[in-house]
N, C-alpha and C positions, 0 to 999 in steps of 0.2 A: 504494500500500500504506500503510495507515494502522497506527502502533505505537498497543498500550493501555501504559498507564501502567507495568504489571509488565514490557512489554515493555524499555521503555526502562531502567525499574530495572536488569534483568538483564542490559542491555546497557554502562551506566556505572555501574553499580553504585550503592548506595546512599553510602556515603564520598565518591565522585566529585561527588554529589548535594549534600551536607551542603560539600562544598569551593565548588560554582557558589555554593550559596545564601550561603554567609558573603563567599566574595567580592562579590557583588550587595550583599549590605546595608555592606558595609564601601565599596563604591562611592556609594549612597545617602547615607551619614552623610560623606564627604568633600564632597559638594556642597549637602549643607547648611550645614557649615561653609564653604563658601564661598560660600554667597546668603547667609546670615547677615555674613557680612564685608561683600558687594559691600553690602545694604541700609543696613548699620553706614555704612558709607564713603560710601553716597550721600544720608543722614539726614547726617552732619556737613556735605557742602557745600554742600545746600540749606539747612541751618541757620546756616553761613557768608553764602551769597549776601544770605539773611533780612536778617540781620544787619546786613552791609555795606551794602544796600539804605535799610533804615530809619539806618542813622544819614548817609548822605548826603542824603537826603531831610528829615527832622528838623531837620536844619542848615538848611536854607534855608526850612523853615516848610510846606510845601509837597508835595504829592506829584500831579503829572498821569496822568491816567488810563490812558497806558497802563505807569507805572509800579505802579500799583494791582494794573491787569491781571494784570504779569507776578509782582509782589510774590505776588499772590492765588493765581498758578497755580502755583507755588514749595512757599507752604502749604500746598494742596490734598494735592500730594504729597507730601512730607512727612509731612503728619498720612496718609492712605491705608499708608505705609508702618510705620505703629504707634507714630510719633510718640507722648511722652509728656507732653505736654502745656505743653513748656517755652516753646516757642513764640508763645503763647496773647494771652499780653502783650503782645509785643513787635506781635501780627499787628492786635492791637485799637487800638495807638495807631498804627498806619500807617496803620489806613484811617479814622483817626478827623482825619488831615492832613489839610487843603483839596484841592482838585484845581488850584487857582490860586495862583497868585503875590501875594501883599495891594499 
């Protein structure tokens, strides 16, 4: 047995209606507040790693490739998560480091 739409109104009512939907969209806006935080919080530690990354590498003159690598795949994401451009710098004189030791 299939309900049509009036069916269902008369059955929970129209208020009953308006109570699902505001519940559902106030479900909605809680998890966007929280992908909004987890991306927030996952933009800081990748911009951490960055960080840490390049100024160990820097110091010894130097960056081997599969520091490049992992450097590279850090910013990739990062920037993909709407990074704003802070990073930019710091990504251009990393890979602008040797791959070898002088």
């Amino acid at each position: 047995m299939t309900l049509t739409l009036s069916q269902v109104l008369g059955i929970i009512g129209v208020p009953s209606l308006f109570t699902i939907f505001g519940w559902i969209y106030k479900k909605l806006k809680e998890n966007e507040k929280e992908n909004d935080a987890v991306k927030l919080g996952l933009q800081a530690l990748l911009r951490s790693q960055m960080i840490n990354d390049y100024n160990r590498w820097a110091e010894k003159q130097y960056a081997p490739i599969y520091a490049r690598e992992n450097f590279e795949n850090c910013w990739k994401q990062y920037h993909s998560l709407g990074a704003n451009g802070v990073m930019n710098d710091i990504h251009n004189k990393f890979m602008a480091l040797p791959t070898t030791k002088k």
